[in-house]
C-alpha positions as CSV (number, residue, x, y, z in Angstrom):
1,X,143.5,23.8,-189.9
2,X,144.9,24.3,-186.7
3,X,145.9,27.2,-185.4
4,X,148.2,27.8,-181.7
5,X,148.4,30.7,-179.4
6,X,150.0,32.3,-176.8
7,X,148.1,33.3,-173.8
8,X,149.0,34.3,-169.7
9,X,146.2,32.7,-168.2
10,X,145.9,34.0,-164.6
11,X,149.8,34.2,-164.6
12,X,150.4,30.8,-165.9
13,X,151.6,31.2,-169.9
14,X,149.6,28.2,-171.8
15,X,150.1,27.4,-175.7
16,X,146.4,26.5,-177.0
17,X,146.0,24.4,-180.2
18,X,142.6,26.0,-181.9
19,X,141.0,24.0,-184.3
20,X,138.4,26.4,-185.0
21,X,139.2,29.9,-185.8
22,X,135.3,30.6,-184.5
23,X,136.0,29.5,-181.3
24,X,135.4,32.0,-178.6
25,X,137.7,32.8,-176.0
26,X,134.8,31.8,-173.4
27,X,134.2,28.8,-174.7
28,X,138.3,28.1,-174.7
29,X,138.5,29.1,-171.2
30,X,135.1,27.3,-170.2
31,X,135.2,24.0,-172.5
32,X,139.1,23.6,-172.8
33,X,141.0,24.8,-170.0
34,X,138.4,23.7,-167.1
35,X,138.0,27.9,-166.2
36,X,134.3,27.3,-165.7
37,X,133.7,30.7,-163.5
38,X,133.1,32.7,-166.5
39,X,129.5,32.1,-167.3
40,X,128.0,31.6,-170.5
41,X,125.2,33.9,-169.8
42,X,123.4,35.6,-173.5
43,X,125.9,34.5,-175.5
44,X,125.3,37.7,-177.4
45,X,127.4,40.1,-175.2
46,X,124.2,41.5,-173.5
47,X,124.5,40.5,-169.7
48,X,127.8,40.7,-169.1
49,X,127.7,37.3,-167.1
50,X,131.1,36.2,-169.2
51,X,133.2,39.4,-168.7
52,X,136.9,38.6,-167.7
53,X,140.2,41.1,-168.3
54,X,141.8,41.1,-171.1
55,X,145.5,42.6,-171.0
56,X,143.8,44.7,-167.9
57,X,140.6,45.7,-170.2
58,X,137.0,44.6,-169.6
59,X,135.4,42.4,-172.4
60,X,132.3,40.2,-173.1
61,X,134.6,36.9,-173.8
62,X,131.7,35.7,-175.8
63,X,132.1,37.8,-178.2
64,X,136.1,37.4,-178.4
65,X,137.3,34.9,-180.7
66,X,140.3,33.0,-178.8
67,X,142.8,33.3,-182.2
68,X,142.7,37.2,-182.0
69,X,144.0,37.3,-178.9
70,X,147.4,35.5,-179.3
71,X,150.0,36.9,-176.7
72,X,147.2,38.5,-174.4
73,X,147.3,38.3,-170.4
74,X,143.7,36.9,-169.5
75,X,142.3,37.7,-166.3
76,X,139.6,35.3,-164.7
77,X,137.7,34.5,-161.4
78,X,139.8,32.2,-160.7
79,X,142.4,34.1,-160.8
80,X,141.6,37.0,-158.5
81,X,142.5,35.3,-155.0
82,X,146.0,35.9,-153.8
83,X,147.5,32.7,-151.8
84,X,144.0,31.8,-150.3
85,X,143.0,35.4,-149.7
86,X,140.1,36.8,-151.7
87,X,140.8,39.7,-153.7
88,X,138.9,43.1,-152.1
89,X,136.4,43.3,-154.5
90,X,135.3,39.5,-154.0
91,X,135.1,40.2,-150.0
92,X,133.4,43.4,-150.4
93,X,130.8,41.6,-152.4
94,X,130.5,39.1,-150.1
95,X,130.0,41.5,-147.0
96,X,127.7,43.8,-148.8
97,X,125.4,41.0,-150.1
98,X,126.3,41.6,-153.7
99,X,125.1,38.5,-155.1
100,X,121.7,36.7,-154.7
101,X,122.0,33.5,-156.9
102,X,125.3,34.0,-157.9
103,X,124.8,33.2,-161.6
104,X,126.5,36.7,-162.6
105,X,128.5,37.2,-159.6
106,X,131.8,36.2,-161.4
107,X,131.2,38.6,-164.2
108,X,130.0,41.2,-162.2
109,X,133.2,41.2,-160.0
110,X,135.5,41.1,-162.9
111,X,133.6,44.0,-164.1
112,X,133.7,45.6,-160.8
113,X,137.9,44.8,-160.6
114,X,137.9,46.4,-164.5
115,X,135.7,49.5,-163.0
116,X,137.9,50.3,-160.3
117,X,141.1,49.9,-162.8
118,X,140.2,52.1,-165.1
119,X,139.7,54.9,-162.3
120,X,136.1,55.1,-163.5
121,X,134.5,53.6,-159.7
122,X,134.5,56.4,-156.8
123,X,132.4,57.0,-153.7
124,X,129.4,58.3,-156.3
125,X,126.7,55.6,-156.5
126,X,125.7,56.8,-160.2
127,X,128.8,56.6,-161.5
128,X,128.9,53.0,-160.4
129,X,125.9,52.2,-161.8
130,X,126.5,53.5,-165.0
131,X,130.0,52.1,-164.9
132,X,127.9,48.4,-164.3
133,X,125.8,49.0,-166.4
134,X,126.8,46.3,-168.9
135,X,126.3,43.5,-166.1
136,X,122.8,42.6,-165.7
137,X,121.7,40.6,-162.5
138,X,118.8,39.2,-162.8
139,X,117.7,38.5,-158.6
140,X,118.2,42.7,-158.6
141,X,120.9,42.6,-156.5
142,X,122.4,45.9,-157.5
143,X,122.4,47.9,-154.0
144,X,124.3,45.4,-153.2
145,X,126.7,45.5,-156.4
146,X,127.3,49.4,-155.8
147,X,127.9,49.2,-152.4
148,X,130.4,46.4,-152.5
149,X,131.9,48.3,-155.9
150,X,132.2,51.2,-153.9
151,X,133.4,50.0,-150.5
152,X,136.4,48.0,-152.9
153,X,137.4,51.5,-154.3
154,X,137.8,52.4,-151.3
155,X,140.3,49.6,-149.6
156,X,142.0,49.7,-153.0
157,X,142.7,52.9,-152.5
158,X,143.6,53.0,-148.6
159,X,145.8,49.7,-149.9
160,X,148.0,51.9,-152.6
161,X,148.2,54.7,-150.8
162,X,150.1,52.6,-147.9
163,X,152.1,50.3,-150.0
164,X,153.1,53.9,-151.8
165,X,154.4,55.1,-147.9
């Protein structure tokens, strides 16, 4: 039986035929639509390697199935850049060496981007941490992670407060 939703994929609305109401929404994004930045990490929801935004929200997308989420905006990787221009959290990890092999990097920023969102991410390295603390990297790149986490608060911040004036 096949089922169709409604989703806003990185601002492009798409209508999905499902033929499997198991289906998870990383597997839709990864195996049907070509969106193969989220990783496929665990698979169980425990590294955090397949995290996207979901109507603005963090979640594991490995644990989502696809058909509950009809008429949700989806957030991905590849949809963080702005007209060729990396979004602050992907340049901060970048310039604070936030990434290693770069398995968990996407999930990690869309974590970070989620973190920052939710006005739980600040100048306090602890609360970053803990904030993170559902995204495992397994090259131990977290100094890295916090810094660039916290240095992306900050030009969000500096970015709001001037589009504000």
């Amino acid at each position: 039986m096949n089922h169709s939703i409604r989703l806003t994929i990185n601002g492009t609305a798409r209508e999905v035929d499902i033929d499997d109401p198991r289906v998870t929404l990383l597997d839709l994004l990864r195996e049907r639509l070509d969106l193969t930045g989220t990783k496929k990490g665990c698979d169980r929801g425990q590294c955090g390697a397949c995290t996207i935004l979901v109507d603005g929200r963090r979640i594991n997308s490995c644990l989502a199935l696809a058909i509950s989420f009809d008429g949700a905006d989806v957030t991905t990787i590849e949809g963080l850049a702005t007209n060729g221009e990396l979004h602050p959290v992907q340049a901060a990890f970048i310039e604070h060496d936030g990434f290693q092999c770069g398995y968990c990097t996407p999930g990690q920023i869309m974590s970070a981007v989620g973190l920052i969102a939710e006005g739980q991410a600040g100048a306090d390295p602890e609360r970053v941490r803990e904030g993170m603390s559902g995204n495992l990297c397994r090259c131990g790149a977290y100094a890295g992670i916090t810094e660039a986490v916290i240095d992306a608060h900050g030009r969000l911040v500096e970015k709001n407060q001037e589009n504000a004036a």
